[in-house]
Every structure is written in C-alpha cells, then in structure tokens.
C-alpha positions in Angstrom: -169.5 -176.9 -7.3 -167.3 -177.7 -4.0 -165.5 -179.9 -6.1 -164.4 -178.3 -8.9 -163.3 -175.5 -6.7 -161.1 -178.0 -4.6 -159.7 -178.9 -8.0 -159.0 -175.4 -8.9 -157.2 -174.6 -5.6 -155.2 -177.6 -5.6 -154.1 -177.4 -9.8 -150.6 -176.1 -9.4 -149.6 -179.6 -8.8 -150.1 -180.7 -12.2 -146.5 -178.6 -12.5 -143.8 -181.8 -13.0 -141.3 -181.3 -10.0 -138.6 -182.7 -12.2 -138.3 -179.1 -13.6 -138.8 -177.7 -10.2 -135.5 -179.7 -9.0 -133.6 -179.5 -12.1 -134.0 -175.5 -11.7 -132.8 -175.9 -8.2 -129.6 -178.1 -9.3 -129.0 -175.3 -12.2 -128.5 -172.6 -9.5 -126.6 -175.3 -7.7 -124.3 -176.3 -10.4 -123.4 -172.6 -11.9 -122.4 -172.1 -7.9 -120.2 -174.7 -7.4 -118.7 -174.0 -10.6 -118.2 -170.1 -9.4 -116.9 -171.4 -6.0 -114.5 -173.9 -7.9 -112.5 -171.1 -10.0 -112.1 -169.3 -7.1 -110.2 -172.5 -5.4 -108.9 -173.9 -8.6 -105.2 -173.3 -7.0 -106.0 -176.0 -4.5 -106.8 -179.6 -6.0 -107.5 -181.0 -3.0 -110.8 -179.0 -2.6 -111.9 -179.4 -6.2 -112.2 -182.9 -5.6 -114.4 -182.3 -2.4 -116.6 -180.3 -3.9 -117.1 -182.7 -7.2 -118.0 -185.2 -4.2 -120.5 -183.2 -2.9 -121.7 -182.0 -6.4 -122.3 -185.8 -7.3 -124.5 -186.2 -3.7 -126.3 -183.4 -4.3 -127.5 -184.2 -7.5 -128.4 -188.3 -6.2 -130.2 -186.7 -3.5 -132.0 -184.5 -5.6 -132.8 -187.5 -7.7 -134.0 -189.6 -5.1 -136.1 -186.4 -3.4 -137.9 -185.8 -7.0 -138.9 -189.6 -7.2 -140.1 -189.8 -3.3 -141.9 -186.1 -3.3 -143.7 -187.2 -6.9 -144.9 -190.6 -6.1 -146.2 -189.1 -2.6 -148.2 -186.5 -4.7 -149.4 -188.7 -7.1 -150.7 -191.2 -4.2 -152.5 -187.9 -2.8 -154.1 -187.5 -6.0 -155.5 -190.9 -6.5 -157.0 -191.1 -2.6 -158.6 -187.6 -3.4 -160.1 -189.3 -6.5 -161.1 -191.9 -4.4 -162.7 -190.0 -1.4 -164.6 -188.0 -4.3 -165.7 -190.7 -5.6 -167.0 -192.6 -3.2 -168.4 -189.4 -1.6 -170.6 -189.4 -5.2 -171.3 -192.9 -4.7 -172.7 -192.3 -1.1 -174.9 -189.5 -2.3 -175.8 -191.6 -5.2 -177.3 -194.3 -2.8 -178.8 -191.9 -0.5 -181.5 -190.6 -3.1 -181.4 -194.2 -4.1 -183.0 -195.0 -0.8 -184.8 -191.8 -0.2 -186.9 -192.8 -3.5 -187.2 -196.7 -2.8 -188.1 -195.9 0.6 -191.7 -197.4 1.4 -191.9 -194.0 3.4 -193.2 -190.7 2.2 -190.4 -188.4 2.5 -190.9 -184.1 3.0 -188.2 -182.1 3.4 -189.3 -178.5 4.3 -187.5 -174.9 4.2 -186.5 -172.7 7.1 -190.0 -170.9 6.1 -191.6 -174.2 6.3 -192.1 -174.8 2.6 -192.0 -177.8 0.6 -188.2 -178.5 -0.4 -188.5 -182.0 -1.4 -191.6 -184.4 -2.3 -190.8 -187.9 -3.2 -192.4 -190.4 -5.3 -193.7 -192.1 -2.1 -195.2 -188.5 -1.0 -197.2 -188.6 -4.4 -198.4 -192.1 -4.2 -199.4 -191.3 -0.5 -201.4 -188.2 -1.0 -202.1 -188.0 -4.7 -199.8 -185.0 -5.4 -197.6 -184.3 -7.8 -194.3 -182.5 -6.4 -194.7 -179.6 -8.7 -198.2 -179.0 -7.1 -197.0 -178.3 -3.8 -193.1 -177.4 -4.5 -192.9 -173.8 -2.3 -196.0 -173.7 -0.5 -196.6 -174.3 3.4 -198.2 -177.2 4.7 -201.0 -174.3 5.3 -201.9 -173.5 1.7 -203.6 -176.2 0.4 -206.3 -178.8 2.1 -203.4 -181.3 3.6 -204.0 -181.5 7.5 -207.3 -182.2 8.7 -208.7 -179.8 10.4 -209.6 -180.9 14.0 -206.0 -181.9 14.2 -204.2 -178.8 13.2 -203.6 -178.2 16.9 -201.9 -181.9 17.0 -199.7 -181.4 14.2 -198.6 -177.7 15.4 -197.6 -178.7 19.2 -195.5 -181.7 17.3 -193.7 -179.1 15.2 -193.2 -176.7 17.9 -191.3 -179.5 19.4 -189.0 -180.1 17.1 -188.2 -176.9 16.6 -186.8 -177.3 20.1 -184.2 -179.6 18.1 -186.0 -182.6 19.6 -187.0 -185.7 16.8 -190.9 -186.2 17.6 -193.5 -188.4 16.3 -196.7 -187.7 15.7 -200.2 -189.5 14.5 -202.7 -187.8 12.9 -204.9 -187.3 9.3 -204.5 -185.7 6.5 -206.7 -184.8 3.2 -205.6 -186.7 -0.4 -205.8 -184.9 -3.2 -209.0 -186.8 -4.2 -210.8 -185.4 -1.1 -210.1 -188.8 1.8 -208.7 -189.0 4.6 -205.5 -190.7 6.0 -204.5 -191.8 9.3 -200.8 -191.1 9.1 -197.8 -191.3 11.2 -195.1 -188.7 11.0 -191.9 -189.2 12.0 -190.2 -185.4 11.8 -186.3 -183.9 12.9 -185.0 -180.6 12.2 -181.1 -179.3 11.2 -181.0 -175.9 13.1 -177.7 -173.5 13.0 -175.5 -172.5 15.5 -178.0 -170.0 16.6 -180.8 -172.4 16.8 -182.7 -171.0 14.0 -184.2 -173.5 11.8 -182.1 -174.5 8.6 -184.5 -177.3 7.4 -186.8 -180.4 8.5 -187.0 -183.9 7.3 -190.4 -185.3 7.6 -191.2 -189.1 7.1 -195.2 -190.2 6.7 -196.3 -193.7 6.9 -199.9 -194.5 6.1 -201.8 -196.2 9.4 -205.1 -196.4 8.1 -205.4 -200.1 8.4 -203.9 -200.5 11.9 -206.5 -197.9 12.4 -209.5 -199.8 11.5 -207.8 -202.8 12.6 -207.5 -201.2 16.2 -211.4 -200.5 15.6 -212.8 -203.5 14.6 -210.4 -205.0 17.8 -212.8 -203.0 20.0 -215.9 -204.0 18.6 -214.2 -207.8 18.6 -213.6 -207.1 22.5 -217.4 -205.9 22.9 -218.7 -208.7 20.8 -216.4 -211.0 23.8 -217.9 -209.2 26.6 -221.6 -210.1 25.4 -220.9 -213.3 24.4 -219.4 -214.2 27.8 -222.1 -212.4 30.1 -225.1 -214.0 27.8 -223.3 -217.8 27.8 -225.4 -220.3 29.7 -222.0 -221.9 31.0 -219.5 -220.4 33.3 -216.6 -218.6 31.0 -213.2 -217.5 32.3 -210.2 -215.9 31.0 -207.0 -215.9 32.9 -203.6 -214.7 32.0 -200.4 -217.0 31.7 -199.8 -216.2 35.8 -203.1 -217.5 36.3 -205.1 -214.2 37.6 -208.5 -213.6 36.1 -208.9 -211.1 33.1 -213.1 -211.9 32.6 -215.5 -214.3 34.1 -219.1 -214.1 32.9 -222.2 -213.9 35.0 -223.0 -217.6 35.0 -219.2 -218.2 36.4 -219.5 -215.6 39.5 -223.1 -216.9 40.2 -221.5 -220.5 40.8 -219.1 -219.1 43.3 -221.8 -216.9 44.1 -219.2 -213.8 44.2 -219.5 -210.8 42.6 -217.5 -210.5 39.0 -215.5 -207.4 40.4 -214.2 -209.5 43.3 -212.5 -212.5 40.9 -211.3 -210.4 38.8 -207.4 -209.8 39.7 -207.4 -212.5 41.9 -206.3 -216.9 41.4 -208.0 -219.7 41.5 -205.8 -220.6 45.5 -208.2 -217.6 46.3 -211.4 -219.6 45.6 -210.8 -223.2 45.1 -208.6 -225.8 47.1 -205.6 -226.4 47.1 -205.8 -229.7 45.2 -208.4 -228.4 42.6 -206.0 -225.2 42.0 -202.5 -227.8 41.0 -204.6 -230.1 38.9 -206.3 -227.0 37.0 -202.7 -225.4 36.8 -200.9 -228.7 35.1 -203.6 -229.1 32.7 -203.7 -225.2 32.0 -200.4 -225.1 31.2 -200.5 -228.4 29.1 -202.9 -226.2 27.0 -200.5 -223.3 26.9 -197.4 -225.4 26.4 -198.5 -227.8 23.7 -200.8 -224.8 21.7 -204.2 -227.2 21.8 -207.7 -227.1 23.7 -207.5 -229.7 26.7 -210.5 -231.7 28.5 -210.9 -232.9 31.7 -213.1 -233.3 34.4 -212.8 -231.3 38.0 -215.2 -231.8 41.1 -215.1 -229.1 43.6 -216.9 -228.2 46.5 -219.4 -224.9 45.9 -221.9 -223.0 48.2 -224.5 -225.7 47.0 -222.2 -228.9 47.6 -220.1 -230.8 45.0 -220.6 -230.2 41.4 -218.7 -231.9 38.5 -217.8 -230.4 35.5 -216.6 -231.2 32.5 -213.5 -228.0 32.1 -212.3 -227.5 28.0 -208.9 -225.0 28.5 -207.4 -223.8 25.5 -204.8 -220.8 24.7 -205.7 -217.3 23.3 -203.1 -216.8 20.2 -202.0 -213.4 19.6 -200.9 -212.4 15.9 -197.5 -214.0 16.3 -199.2 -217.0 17.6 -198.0 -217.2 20.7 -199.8 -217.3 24.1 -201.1 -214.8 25.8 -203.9 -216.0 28.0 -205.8 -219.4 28.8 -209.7 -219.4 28.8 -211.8 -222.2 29.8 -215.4 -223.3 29.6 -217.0 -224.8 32.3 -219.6 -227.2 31.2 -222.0 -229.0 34.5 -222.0 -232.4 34.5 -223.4 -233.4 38.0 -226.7 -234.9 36.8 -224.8 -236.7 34.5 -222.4 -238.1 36.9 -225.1 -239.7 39.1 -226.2 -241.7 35.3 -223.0 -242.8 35.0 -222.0 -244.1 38.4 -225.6 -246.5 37.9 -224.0 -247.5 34.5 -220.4 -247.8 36.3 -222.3 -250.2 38.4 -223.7 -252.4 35.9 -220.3 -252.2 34.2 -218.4 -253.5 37.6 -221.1 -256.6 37.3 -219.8 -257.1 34.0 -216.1 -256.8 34.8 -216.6 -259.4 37.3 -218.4 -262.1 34.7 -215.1 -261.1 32.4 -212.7 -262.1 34.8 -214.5 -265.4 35.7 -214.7 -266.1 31.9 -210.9 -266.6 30.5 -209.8 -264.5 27.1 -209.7 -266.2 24.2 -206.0 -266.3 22.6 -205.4 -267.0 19.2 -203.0 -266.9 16.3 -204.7 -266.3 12.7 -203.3 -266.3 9.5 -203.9 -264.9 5.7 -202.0 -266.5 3.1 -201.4 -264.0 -0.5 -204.6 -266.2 -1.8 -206.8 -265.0 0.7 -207.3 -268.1 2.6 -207.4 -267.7 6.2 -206.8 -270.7 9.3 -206.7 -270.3 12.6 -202.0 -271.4 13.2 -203.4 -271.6 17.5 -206.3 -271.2 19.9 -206.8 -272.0 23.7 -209.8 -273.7 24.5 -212.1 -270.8 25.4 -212.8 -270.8 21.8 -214.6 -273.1 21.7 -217.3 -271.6 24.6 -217.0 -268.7 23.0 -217.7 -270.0 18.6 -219.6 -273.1 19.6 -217.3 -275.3 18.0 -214.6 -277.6 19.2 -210.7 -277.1 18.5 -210.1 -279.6 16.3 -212.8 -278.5 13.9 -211.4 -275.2 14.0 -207.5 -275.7 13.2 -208.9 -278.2 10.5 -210.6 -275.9 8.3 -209.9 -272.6 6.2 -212.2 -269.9 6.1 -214.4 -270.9 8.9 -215.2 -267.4 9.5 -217.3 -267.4 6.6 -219.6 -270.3 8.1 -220.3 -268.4 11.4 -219.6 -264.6 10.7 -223.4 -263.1 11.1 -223.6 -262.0 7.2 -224.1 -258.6 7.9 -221.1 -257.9 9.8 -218.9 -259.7 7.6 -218.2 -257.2 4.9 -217.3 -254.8 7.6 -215.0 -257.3 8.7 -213.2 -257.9 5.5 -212.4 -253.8 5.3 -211.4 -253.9 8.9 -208.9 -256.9 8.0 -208.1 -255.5 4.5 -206.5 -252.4 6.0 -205.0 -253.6 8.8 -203.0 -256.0 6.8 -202.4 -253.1 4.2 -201.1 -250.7 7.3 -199.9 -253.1 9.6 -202.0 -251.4 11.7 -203.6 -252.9 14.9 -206.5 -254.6 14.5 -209.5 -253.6 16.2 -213.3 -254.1 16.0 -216.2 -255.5 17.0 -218.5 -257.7 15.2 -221.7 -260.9 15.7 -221.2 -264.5 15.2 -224.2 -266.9 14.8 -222.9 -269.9 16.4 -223.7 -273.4 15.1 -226.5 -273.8 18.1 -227.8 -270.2 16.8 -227.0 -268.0 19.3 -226.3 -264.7 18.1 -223.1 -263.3 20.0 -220.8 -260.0 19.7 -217.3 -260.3 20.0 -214.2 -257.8 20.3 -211.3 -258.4 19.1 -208.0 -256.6 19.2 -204.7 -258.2 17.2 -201.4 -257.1 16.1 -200.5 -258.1 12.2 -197.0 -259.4 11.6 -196.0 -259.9 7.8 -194.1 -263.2 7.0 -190.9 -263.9 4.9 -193.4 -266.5 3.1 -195.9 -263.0 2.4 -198.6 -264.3 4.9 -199.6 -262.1 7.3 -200.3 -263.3 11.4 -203.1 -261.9 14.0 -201.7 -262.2 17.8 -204.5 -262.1 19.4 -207.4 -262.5 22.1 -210.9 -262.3 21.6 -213.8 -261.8 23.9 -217.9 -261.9 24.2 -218.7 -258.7 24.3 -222.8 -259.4 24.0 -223.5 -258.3 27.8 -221.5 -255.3 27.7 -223.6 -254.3 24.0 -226.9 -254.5 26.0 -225.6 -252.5 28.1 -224.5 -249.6 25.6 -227.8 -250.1 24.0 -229.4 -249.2 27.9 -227.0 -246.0 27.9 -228.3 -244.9 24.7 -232.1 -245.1 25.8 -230.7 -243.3 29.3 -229.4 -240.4 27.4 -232.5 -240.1 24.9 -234.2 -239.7 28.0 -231.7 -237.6 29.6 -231.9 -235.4 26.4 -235.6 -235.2 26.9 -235.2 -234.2 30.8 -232.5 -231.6 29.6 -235.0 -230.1 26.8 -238.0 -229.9 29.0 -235.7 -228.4 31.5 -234.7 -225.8 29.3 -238.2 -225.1 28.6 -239.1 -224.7 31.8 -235.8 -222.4 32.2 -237.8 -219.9 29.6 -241.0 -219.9 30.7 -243.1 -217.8 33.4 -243.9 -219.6 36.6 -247.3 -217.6 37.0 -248.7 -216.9 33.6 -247.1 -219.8 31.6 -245.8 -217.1 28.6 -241.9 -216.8 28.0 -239.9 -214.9 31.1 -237.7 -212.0 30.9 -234.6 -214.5 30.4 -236.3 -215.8 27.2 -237.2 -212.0 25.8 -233.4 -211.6 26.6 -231.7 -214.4 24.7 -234.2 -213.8 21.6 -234.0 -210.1 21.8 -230.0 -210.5 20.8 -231.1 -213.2 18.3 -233.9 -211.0 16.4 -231.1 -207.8 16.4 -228.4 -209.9 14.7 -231.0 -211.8 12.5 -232.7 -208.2 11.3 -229.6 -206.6 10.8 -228.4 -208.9 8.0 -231.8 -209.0 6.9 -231.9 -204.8 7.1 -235.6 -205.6 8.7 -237.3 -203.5 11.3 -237.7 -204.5 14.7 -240.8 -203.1 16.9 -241.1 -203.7 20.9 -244.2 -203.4 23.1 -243.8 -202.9 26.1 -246.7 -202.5 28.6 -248.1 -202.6 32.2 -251.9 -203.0 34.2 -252.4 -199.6 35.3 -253.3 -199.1 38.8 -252.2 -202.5 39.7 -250.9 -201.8 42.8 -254.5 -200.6 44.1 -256.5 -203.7 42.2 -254.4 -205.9 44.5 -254.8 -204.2 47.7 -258.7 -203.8 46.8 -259.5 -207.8 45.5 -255.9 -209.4 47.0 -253.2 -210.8 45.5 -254.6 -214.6 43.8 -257.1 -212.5 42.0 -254.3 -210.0 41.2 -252.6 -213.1 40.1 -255.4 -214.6 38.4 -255.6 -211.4 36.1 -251.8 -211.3 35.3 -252.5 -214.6 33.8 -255.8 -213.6 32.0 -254.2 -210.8 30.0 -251.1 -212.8 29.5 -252.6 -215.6 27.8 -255.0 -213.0 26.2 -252.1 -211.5 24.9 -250.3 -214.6 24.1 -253.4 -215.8 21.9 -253.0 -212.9 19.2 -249.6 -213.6 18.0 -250.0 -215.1 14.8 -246.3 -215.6 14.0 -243.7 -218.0 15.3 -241.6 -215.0 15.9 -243.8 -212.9 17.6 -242.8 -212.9 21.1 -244.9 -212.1 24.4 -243.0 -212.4 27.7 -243.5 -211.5 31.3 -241.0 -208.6 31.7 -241.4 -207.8 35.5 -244.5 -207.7 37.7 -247.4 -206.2 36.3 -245.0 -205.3 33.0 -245.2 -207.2 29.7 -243.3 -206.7 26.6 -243.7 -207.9 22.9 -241.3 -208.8 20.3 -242.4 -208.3 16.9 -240.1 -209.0 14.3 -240.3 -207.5 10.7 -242.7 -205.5 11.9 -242.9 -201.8 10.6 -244.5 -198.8 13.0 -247.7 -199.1 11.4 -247.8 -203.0 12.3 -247.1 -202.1 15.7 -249.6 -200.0 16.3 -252.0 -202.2 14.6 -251.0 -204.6 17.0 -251.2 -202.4 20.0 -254.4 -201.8 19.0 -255.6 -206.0 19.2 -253.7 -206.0 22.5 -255.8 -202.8 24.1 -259.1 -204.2 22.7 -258.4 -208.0 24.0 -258.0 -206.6 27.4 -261.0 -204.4 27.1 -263.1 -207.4 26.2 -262.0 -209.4 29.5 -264.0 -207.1 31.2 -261.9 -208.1 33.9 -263.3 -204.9 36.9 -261.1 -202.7 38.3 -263.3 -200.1 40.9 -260.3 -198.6 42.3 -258.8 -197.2 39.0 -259.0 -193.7 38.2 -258.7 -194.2 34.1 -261.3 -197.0 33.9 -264.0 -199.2 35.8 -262.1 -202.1 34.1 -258.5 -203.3 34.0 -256.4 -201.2 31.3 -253.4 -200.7 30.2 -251.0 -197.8 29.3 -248.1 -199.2 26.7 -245.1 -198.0 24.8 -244.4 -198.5 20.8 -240.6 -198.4 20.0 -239.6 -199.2 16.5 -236.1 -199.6 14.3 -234.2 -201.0 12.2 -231.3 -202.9 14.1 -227.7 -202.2 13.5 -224.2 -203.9 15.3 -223.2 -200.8 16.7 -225.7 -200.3 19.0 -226.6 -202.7 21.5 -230.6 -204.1 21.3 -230.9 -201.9 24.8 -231.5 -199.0 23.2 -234.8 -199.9 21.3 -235.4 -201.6 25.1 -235.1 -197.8 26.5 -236.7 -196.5 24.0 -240.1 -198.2 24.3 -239.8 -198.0 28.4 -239.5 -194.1 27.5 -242.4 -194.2 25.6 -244.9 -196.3 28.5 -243.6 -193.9 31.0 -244.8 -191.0 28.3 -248.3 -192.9 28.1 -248.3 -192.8 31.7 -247.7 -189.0 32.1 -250.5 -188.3 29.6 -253.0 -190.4 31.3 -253.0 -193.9 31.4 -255.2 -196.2 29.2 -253.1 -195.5 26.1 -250.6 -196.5 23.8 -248.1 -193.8 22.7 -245.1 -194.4 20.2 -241.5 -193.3 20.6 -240.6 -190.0 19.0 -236.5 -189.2 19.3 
C-alpha cells in the first residue's frame, strides 16, 4: 500500500514537459512579437530581439531535453529501489521459512503474530491453532519453568535481547528442552510494539550433557576401584584425578596432589623425562610406553608408565592420563636374565659373524655368490663345498623350518623387504643348531635377486628364551597365588572385605543386564566384645574362624559369596537370589551356628554364641551405586539389634 501511494503522489510527472516549455515559449513569443511593433521604427532593435528570440528558444530546447532525461533517470532508480526493496523482503521470508530455527513473532498483547513452518515441526502445531492466543492459553511452557520463562521476558521488555533455556509441552503431550533466543521492537515511549522469538530444540545436548555425567561417575569408580595407580593431568601438567592406589604409592592424601605437578612429588630428573614423553603422547595423538624408576617412601620401584591423550569431540587434546603398571619384581627376573645374556654377548663377540652373499636366480635356484670362513663352523661344511653347489639349503635346512623359510624368502624377494628370521639347521655331523639371519635383497638387471648378509648361531641365546618362558610361567603362578592371597582373610581363610568389594560391583553390573535380584547378608557374633574379655582373644579368634568356615560350607553356588567384612561382622553375597531365598538362607546360617554349640556365658540373648543379621534385597540398577543395598542391609542388623539380638530381620524402606 506505501507504494502505490508513493506512485500516486508522484503521477503528475507522467505530464510531457515538452508541452510545459512550448506553453512557456508561446507566452514568450506573442511578447516579443508585442514588444517588436512597438519598436518596429527602429531596425537595429528588431534584430536584437530576433537574437534573443532564437537563444531563448535553443535554451529552451536544450533545458526540456536535460530536465526530461533527469526525470526519467529518477524514475527508473525508483523502479529500482522498489524493486529490490521487494526482492529483499522476498528473501527475508525466504530465510525466515528455511531457517532450521522455529520462528514466533508475538503482538504488543503478547499473542501469536507469526508461527513458521519450523514452529510447527518443533511443537506439532499448526499456525492456525495458536494464531491470537498468548503463550498462556494452551499447555506450551512447562510448568515448573513458567517462572524462568517470565523473568526472561520481563527482560526483554527492558529492550535488552535475552536468551533463555527451558521446556516446553508438544502438541502430542512431550517435553522439549528448548533454547529461546528472544528481542523486542518497542516505540519511542518504550511500550512494546512486537517480539521476535527464535526456538532451537536442545534435547539431545541435554541428554548428551546427562549421559556425560554418568560417563564422569562411571570414570571416578573405575579409577578409585583400579588395582594400578591412575592419573589424569591437564596439558600444564597439574593433576585433575589420581585414584586411591596412586596416592597410596606416594602415600599422600588424593586432596593434596590434586592441583599440584609432578616437581612437587618426584625429582627433578623423573619430572623432565615424564614431561618429554607426555608431551610426545599429546603431540603425536598416540598412547606412549616407557619405563620410570623413582625413589618412594618404600625405596625404588620400577614401573612400566603407558601415557596417552584424552580427545575432546574436535579431537584435540585436552588432558594426558597415564597408567602406572609395577614392575619391580619383574626387574629383579630380568637383571638374572640380563646376566645370562651378558655371558652370551661375550661368547658372540669371541665367535666372528658369518658374512655372506646369496643369490635366487628367476628358476628358483639358489647359490651362495660369497662367504667368509665362519661358515663353515657355523654349517659344518667347508667353503668349497658350499660355493660349488645350488640349493644346499635344502640338504641341511631342519625340514620343519624350511617351509617357513621359503615364505620368509618368498616375500622378502616380492617386497624387497629386509630379510629377517630365525630358523634350525641339522649339520652334516648332526648337530641341531638355530641361526638368525638378517639380509637386505637387491634385484638384478639379469632378474636375480642378492642377500647381503651375516648370519649367526643363535642356539645358546634360544635356551635361554626357552628358561625365560619357564621363569614367567612361574612368575605367573607367584602373581596368581599372590592375588589370591590379596583376597583372602588372614584369620578365618574366607574372602576379605577387598574381595566382597570388587565382586560386589561385578554382581551389580552382571544383574542389571540380567534384570536379576541381588540379596546381601550381613551379620555379626552378638556380645562379642564380652566373649573375648571372658575366654580371651585366641579362643575369640578360634570362634571367628568356626562360624566362618561354618558359614563358608553352606554356599552351594560358585557365586555365593561369604567374606570377613570387619571384626566380628560377616556379610554374604547371594546372587539371583529373591527375598524368600534370602531368608531361607539366613535361616541355614542361624541354625549352623546354633549347632556349633560354640558357649557363650556372658551373653544376655543366649548361653551359646548367636548371631543378630540383616536381609537387604534388590534388583540392581546403574543409577544407583551397589552402596545402597550395602546400607540397606547394615540398616537392617542394626534393627535386629534394637529388637533384641539373636535374629534376622529384613529391610523394609
């Protein structure tokens, strides 16, 4: 409409100014014409005013060409500017309704002006379902955040652009994490004329953000349960998380590493040799090994460090961890072995390499082109024999290594690839030897293809790998024991409460898959305190043991777990186990220890040793942590206590 009015006011100049000049030279002409009768006497001025009758009306002329070309340029550049003004409004909506944002535009009384496409994708209405009404009049902002949403909106009625994050209903009833980005057009008065909202759907930054915090939680265990020190350090090198097993090594407490380097702990050498292989990790993007000795409350310990970086979504690096794995008892093995290897070294250097030139003509016969003399100490046969004859590896090759040979040969000739490998001759005295080899392949103008190079026995060195693997089957056999004897109960020979904590994790993550129930026990000797004081502390002892073995004895699945939780306190794991299991098996457990008949005179409950347990049972899920079933049975032995000892009472939220 603003255009056609501009039209309208501007349509007189559709008039052609030819007429409006030739009007003016009329006038002109019937003036001069008046002007020349009255001077007609005189000649003289008759001719001055033709002259300026003849430049008056070439001016004229001239003016009426100028003047219309000027206000037909005018016209076209208002043509233009109207145009492209369409053009600009054109794209505009263009982009509004291509825009991956939902666009709002609301009223001065807050109503819906404007819903785009995007709007209707977003929150399943149409724009003629919500076309006039107030973001109030139909379900659209949750409800717990309407106080959000109406501090965001006061703010921008303060002419202020403001963002703000929070859900809203779809038409089908879900919710939608949305962020809103909103700015207002107010008058000169500051009264509201309108407000442009744009609403981006969150949701899966939302969960992503979620399932980032349980991946953070999931970290925190994983580091504090590991049975190797852990660390995580930032580019700078200060400590973000160490787990337990690192503090206990520098035997300092986790909140005192934690914002601190490693200058503040370790010395100065370890700290640069750490730092250039840290930041070969970080640098080249890969997981680096090496090995780091350094001095700790308990003397010097060797350890075997892996460092790698921690990739954020742009893959880059944001932080270095490292795992720490003890290899000190392994050390001691291997400086034995490095001895027995520095005997060998020494028989190597007394016995000279053998050097040789070999080559494989396109038919596949092989002859040795040169050889020193060590060969023939080393084959067992004499020079001249062996540059005489072709294929002599096939006379003293042991017959099972010589097919692996042929592959190693095969490919190295195909790749030009160094030659390396190891393999028995039987020499013609039948001795059984191993050589290594190592030879680089050089193809011929002619198509053969040449071996440079040297040969050695390698038979000592093979005895002695074959020791190191009976060393580390036996190591591996220390180590397991070891870690048996890591689980296991000094006193009463049942698991210990670091066992019942690594399997209690196990059993939650196993059942929750499985959607199983888990069911704890968790018990103590009542009165125990005054059975020790009364008989002492071995037979106190000697009864832990009784009822633990006792105990131990009526498990009848490999699952089933009894451990030693503290003192006088036991506690059972009982996997797939319903409530009604668990009581049946509280039951065995109270009758076992009644038939010990182990006596007890200063107990107030019994003449013989009791006990007084808890019953927990559940079904496990991720989002809680196993510690709760843990407190819930404690909860319920401190209830069996309360009511009276000798007793078993199961947990009731």
């Amino acid at each position: 409409m603003s255009v056609n009015r501009q039209l309208q006011r501007y349509s007189f100049r559709n008039i052609p100014l030819q007429w409006v000049m030739l009007l003016s030279f009329i006038v002109q002409v019937i003036g001069t014409i008046g002007l020349i009768k009255t001077l007609s006497n005189q000649s003289w001025t008759g001719l001055i005013y033709g002259i300026v009758i003849v430049l008056s009306i070439t001016f004229s002329f001239l003016l009426t060409l100028s003047l219309n070309q000027s206000i037909v340029d005018c016209t076209r550049a208002e043509s233009q500017s109207e145009l492209a003004l369409k053009q600009s409004l054109s794209q505009l909506n263009y982009l509004i309704e291509n825009s991956p944002l939902a666009t709002i535009r609301w009223d001065q009384e807050f109503r819906v002006a404007y819903w785009s496409k995007q709007a209707e994708e977003l929150f399943g209405w149409k724009a003629e379902e919500v076309l006039g009404k107030t973001m109030y009049e139909w379900r659209f902002i949750f409800e717990k955040d309407l106080d959000l949403v109406n501090r965001s909106v006061d703010k921008s009625l303060g002419g202020n652009y403001t963002t703000c994050e929070n859900r809203n209903y779809h038409k089908d009833g879900s919710v939608i994490n949305c962020l809103w980005y909103n700015s207002t057009l107010l008058d000169e008065s500051g009264n509201l004329i309108s407000m442009l909202s744009l609403a981006q759907n969150v949701s899966d930054r939302r969960r992503t953000e979620q399932a980032l915090r349980h991946s953070e939680n999931q970290l925190r265990t994983f580091l504090n349960n590991a049975p190797t020190p852990m660390t995580i350090k930032d580019l700078e090198g200060t400590y973000l998380a160490v787990n337990q097993e690192f503090a206990y090594f520098l035997q300092i407490p986790e909140t005192e590493i934690l914002g601190k380097k490693d200058y503040d702990f370790f010395p100065m050498e370890n700290v640069k040799n750490i730092h250039n292989w840290e930041m070969q990790a970080i640098f080249e993007g890969i997981a680096v090994n090496f090995e780091e000795t350094v001095e700790l409350f308990d003397g010097l310990r060797t350890f075997v460090v892996t460092k790698f970086p921690l990739m954020d979504a742009q893959d880059k690096p944001y932080a270095v961890a490292g795992i720490y794995l003890d290899i000190s008892d392994r050390k001691k093995m291997e400086a034995i072995l490095k001895e027995s290897e520095a005997r060998f070294q020494k028989i190597a250097i007394a016995s000279p390499e053998v050097i040789y030139i070999t080559v494989r003509q396109p038919d596949g016969t092989t002859k040795f082109e040169y050889a020193n003399v060590a060969i023939e100490e080393l084959l067992g046969v004499s020079l001249d024999d062996l540059m005489s004859k072709s294929n002599i590896h096939y006379e003293i090759f042991h017959p099972d290594d010589l097919h692996t040979f042929e592959q190693e040969i095969a490919n190295s000739m195909a790749t030009l690839q160094i030659f390396r490998h190891e393999w028995r001759i039987i020499t013609p005295q039948g001795q059984i030897k191993w050589i290594k080899s190592q030879a680089r392949p050089e193809l011929r103008d002619n198509g053969d293809v040449a071996w440079y190079g040297f040969a050695i026995d390698i038979s000592e060195r093979k005895q002695t790998e074959i020791a190191l693997v009976e060393a580390e089957a036996n190591l591996r056999k220390i180590n397991q024991e070891l870690e048996r004897l890591i689980n296991l109960d000094g006193l009463t020979q049942i698991a210990n409460r670091r066992c019942f904590n690594d399997r209690i994790v196990l059993e939650w993550q196993r059942l929750h898959r499985e959607q199983q129930p888990l069911s704890l026990l968790m018990f103590d000797v009542d009165y125990f305190k005054r059975y020790n004081d009364l008989y002492g502390h071995q037979i106190g002892d000697e009864c832990l043991i009784k009822i633990a073995q006792a105990v131990n004895h009526l498990m009848r699945r490999p699952a089933d777990l009894v451990a030693r939780y503290g003192g006088e306190e036991f506690i059972v794991i009982l996997p797939n186990t319903h409530v009604s299991g668990a009581i049946a098996v509280a039951d065995r457990i109270h009758e076992a220890i009644k038939n010990l008949q182990i006596p007890h005179q200063d107990s107030i409950v019994s003449n013989i040793v009791s006990i007084s347990m808890g019953i927990a049972c559940d079904i496990p899920n991720l989002e809680r942590s196993p510690y709760v079933l843990i407190n819930q049975v404690d909860h319920a032995l401190y209830e069996a206590k309360q009511q009276g000892r000798n007793r078993s009472v199961l947990f009731a939220a």
